[in-house]
N, C-alpha and C positions, 0 to 999 in steps of 0.2 A: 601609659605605655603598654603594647602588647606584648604577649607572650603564650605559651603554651602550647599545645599542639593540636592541628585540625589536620582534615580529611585533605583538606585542599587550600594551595597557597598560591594564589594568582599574581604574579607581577606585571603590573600592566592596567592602569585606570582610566583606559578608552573605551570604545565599542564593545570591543571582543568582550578583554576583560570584567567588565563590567555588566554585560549580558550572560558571561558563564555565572559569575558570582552572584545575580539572580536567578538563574533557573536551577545554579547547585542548593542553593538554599532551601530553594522551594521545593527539591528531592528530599532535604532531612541530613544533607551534608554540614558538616562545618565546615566554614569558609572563610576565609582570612584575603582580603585583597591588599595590596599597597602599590601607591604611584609614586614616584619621587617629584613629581609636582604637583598640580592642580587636577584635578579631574580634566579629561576632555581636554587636555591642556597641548598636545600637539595636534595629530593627524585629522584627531575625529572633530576637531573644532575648526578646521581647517579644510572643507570640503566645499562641494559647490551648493548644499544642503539640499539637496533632492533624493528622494524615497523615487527611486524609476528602473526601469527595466535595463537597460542601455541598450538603444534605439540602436547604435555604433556600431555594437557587437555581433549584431547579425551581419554583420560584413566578412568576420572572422569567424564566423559558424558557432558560432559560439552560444547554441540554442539552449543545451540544458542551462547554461547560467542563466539567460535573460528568460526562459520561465521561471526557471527558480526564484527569479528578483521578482517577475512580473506577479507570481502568488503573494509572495512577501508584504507587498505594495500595501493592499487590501486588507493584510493583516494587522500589519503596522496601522493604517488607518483607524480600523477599527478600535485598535488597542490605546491611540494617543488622539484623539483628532483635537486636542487642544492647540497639541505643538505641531499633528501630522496633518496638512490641510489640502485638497485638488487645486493642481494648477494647470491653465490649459497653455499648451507651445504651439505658437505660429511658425511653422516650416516653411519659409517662403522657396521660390523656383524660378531658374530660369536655364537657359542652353549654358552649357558647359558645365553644368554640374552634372551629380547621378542624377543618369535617367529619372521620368516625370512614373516610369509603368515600375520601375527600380524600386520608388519609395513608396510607390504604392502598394507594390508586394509586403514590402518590409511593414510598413504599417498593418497591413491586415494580419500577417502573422504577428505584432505585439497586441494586437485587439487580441485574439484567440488564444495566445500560446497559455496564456495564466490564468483562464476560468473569468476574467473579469467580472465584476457582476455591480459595484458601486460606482463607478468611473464613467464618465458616457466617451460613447465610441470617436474615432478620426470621422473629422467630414474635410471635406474642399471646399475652400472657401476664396471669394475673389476680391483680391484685396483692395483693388479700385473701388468696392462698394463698401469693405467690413472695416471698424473703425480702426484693425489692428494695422490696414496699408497704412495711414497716416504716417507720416513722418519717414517713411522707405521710399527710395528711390523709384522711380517708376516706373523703372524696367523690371520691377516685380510686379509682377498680375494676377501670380494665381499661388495657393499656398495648402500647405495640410492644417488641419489643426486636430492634434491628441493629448491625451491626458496622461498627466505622472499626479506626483505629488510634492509637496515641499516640505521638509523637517527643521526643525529649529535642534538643528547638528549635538551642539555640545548640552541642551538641556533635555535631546534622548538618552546621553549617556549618565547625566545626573540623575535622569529617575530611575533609569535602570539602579542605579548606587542606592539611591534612596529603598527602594523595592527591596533589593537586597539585605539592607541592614534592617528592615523590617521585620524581615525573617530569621533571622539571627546573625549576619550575615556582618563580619567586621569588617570598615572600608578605612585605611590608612592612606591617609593625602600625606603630600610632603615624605614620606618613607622610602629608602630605596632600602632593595634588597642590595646587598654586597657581598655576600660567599655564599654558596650551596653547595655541601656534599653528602653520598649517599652514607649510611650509616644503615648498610643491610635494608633493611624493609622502609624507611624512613628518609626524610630529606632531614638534615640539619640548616637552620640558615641562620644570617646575622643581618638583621637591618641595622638601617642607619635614621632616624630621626634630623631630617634636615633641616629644621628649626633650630636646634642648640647642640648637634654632631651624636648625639646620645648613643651606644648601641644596646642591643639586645637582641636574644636570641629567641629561636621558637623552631618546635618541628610539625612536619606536613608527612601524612601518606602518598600525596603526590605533590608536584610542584608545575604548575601551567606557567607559559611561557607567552603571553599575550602583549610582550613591550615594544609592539607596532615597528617602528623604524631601529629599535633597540633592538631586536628580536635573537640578530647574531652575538652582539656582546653580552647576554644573557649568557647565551649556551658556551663562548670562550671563554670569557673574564670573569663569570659568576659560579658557571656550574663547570669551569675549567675542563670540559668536554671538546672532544676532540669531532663533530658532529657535521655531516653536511648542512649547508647552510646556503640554499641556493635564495638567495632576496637579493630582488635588484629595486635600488630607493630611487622612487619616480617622482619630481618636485610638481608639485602642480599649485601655479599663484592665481587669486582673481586680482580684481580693481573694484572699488565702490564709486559709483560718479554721483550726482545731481542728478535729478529725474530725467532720461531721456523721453519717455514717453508717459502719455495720460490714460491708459490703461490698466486693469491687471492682468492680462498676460503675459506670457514670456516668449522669446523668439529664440530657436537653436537656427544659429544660420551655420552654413557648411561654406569652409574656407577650402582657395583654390588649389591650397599642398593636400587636402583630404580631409582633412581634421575640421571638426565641428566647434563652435563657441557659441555659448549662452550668455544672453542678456536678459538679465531676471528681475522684477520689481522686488524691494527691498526696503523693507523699515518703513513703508510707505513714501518716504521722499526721497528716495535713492533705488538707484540701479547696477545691480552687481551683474556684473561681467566677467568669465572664467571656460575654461580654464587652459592653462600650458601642461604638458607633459615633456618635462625636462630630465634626463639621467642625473642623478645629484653622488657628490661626493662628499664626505667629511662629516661632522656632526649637525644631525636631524635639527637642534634646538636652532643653530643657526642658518635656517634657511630664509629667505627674505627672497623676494620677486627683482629681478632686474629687470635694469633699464630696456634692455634686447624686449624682455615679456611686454614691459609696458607696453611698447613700441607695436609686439603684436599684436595685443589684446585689441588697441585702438584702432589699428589701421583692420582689424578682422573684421570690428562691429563698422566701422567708418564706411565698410566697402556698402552696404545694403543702407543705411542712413543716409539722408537727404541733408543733414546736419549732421557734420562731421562730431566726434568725440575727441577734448582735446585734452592736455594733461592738468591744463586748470581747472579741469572738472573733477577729477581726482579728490576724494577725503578719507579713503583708506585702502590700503591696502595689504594683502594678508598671503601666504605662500604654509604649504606644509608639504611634507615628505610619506607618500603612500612605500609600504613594507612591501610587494609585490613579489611573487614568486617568480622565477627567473624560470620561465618557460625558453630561453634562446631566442626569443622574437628580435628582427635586428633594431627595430625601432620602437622609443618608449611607449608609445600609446597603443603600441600593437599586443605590448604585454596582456597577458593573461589575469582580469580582474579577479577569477574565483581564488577562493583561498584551499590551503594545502595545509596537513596537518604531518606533523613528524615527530612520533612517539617511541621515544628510546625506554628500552623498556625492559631491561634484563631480569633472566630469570632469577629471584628469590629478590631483587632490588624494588629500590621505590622507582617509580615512572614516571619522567619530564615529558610532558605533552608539549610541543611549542608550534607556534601556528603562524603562517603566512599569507599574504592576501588578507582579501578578501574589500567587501563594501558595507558600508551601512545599511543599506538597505538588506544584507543577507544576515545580518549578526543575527537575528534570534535564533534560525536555522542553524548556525555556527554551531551557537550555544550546542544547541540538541546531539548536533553532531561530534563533537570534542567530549560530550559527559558519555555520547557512546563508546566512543574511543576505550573508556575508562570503566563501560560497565561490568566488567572482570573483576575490576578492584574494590569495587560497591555494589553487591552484592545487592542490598538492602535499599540500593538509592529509588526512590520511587518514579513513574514512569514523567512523561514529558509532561508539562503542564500550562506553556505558554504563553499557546498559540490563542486561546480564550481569555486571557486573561489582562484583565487593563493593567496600564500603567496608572502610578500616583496623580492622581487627577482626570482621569484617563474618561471617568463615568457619568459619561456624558453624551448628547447623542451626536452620532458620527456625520451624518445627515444635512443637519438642521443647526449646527453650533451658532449662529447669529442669532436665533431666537433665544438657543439659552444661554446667553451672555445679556440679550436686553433683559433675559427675568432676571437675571443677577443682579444687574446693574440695578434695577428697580428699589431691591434691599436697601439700597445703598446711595440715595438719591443725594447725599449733601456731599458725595466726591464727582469731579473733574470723570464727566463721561468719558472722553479720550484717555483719562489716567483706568477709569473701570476696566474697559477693552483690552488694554496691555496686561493689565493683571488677568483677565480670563483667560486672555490668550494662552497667558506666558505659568499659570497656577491649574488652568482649567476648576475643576471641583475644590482643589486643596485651597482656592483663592479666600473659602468663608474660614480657615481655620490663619492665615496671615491674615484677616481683619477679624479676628475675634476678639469683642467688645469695644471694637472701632464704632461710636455713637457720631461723631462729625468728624472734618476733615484734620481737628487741632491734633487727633489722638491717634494721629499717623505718626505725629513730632517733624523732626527737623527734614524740612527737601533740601538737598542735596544736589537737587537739579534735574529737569524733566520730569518731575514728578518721583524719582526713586528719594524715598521718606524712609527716616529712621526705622519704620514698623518692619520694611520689606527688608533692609541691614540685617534686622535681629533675624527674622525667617531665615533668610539665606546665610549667615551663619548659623543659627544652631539647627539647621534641615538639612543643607546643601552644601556642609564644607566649604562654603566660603571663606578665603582669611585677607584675600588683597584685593583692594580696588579693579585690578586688573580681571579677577576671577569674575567680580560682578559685569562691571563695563563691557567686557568683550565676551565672555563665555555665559553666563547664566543671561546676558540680557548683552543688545549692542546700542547701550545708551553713551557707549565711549563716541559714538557720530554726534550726540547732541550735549554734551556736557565739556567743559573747557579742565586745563590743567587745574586751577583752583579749586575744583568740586574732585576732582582725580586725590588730591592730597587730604582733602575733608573725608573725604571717606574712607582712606587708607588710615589715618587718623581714628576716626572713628572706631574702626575695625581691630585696630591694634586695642584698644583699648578691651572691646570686648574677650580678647583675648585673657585679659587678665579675670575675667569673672567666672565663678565655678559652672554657669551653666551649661557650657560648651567641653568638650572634649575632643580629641584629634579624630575621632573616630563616628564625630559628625553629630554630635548633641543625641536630646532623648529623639524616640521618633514622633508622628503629629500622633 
């Protein structure tokens, strides 16, 4: 159980969160995080998992953001290309959408606006000839094709957690915060331990405000603050289908109300398709995609497929609630993606920093930008540190990652090549320290199903806060599309147990 007092008391174990409490650490801050569930456990796992510009947003002029995303890109890349990989989008075309000179503008300003320099550039491509027309209608002939990238969503934010407690940096899963008052220079707060109701207390010099969709009941019902609170919660669901195509590209096609939707290869035998922009009301945890979404999602992608997508293709589906700042846009998707900070901050008191917006793709800039906010109050905090700096596993080449996964594998010759691959993928570098003194395949122990083995259990509890089947299956890894309820209970079984063994602690075991 925690307690005592730090520099800084984060609530909020997403993106934001979870990138401030890495880059505060690595200033020289103490740092205290706590989430009251899982890590990654709404919004930030619940995206349409791309590191991209938004191609969108220059419709709404909206330039500085999409530079700002479009530097990011490359940064991120460099920083993770385990989990951060190039993916190229087929923009197919035809009369009645935007103009053909429309997206060609828009295109060559997201080549330029970001410095690009690892990504290769949009060409036109004619889909009658390129393997990506297959399976499109045939009234598409001619298409764009540019580069984003793809993120493995909710295990950027676990390494960012990881990084953080590396550096001193304590992460509290399962904790909520439940009262915050000033006490002069000082927060006071009260967690709650949601495993067995526990509380305790601890103080902070400051107290951030990172609880995504939560962000308002923070500042009313916790730090009972009378505060503007402009967030408007925009629902956005995908669909998982059956392979619609034999490719790896992805296609954003543009639907005829304005809005765009991607169809993205996935897990390798699935294809995700997203997203909606829905006003939402009521409580975040229970958002879930409806039948209307379905409805659209299929009939969006159906319109440009030669083979229609039907709901029996469907094996998952997933909806989260983005925290968005209420710029007065009249319609959701017109909202304004960048994030906004709001720093109450009275004189001789402690300072609630609490933040709005924003994208994954912008967090590590966040970061820098929220410890600015505050560098009045830390004096001593050391300067930014980033933007160079890999993530856990991270050191590896950004380039060339297929070659250094076959050396890896090589090491390793008496495991399931297709089980190596997910692990490089999904551990990058950290992969030789989860098979450390793995000699054959016996001394992985018990599968579980798809290859998740007892060995990887034990890693992702005592590295990664793992504590329920749910955290593994869907968030650190989506082997919940290949594994059946009976392996869901084996493992949450399993899990429990390790629970009871000293080597784990709430606060995320020793580090590697």
């Amino acid at each position: 159980m925690a307690g005592g007092h730090h520099d800084l008391v984060i609530v909020g174990g997403g993106i934001n969160g979870c990138g401030i409490a890495r880059d505060a650490a690595g200033r020289g801050l103490t740092v205290y995080l706590c989430e009251m569930g899982d890590l990654a456990g709404a919004t930030s796992s619940a995206s349409t998992k791309l590191i991209h510009g938004g191609l969108r947003y220059l419709e709404y002029f909206e330039f500085r953001l999409v530079r700002a995303a479009l530097v990011e890109r490359e940064v991120l890349l460099s920083t993770a290309p385990h989990i951060i990989w190039p993916l190229r989008f087929i923009l197919p075309h035809h009369r009645g959408l935007r103009p053909w000179l429309v997206i060609r503008l828009g295109l060559f300003l997201y080549d330029h606006l970001g410095g690009r320099r690892i990504l290769p550039p949009t060409r036109s491509i004619d889909l009658r000839a390129d393997p990506a027309g297959r399976g499109l209608k045939s009234i598409y002939r001619r298409a764009f094709e540019y580069s984003d990238c793809w993120v493995e969503d909710a295990r950027l934010v676990v390494l960012n957690a990881r990084d953080a407690a590396d550096r001193g940096a304590q992460i509290s899963t399962r904790t909520k915060c439940i009262a915050a008052h000033r006490e002069g220079g000082i927060w006071r707060l009260t967690m709650k331990d949601e495993r067995n109701g526990a509380h305790f207390e601890m103080t902070a010099r400051c107290l951030i405000n990172a609880a995504g969709p939560w962000v308002s009941q923070v500042i009313s019902e916790v730090a009972k603050l009378q505060l503007p609170s402009r967030v408007r919660l925009v629902k956005g669901s995908h669909i998982v289908l059956d392979r619609v195509f034999d490719h790896d590209r992805a296609y954003i096609f543009q639907n005829t109300d304005g809005r765009i939707c991607f169809a993205i290869p996935f897990e390798r035998d699935f294809t995700l398709i997203g997203t909606t922009d829905e006003d939402y009301e009521g409580d975040p945890s229970g958002a879930a995609i409806t039948s209307d979404e379905t409805d659209y999602l299929l009939t969006s992608v159906s319109e440009y497929l030669e083979r229609p997508v039907t709901r029996d293709m469907i094996r998952w589906s997933y909806s989260g609630v983005r925290p968005l700042y209420d710029d007065g846009a009249s319609r959701a998707q017109e909202t304004t993606r960048d994030y906004v900070f709001n720093l109450d901050s009275p004189a001789g008191e402690a300072p609630l920093l609490s933040i709005f917006g924003g994208k994954i793709t912008t967090y590590r800039r966040l970061a820098e930008q929220a410890l600015e906010k505050l560098s009045d109050r830390f004096p001593t905090m050391t300067a930014p540190w980033t933007r160079d700096a890999k993530l856990p596993g991270g050191d590896i080449p950004v380039t060339d990652f297929d070659a250094w996964a076959s050396r890896t594998a090589r090491r390793y010759p008496f495991l399931d090549p297709a089980l190596m691959a997910r692990l490089c993928r999904a551990y990058g570098s950290q992969v030789d320290i989860l098979l450390s003194g793995v000699t054959s395949a016996a001394d992985l122990g018990r599968d579980f199903g798809a290859g998740l083995s007892a060995r990887e259990l034990d890693y992702l509890a005592k590295y990664e806060w793992a504590e329920t089947a749910e955290d593994i299956l869907w968030r650190r890894s989506k082997l919940g599309l290949r594994v059946g309820p009976s392996a869901h209970a084996a493992i949450q079984g399993y899990l429990d147990d390790l629970q009871h063994k000293p080597l784990l602690s709430s606060t995320g075991g020793r580090s590697p």
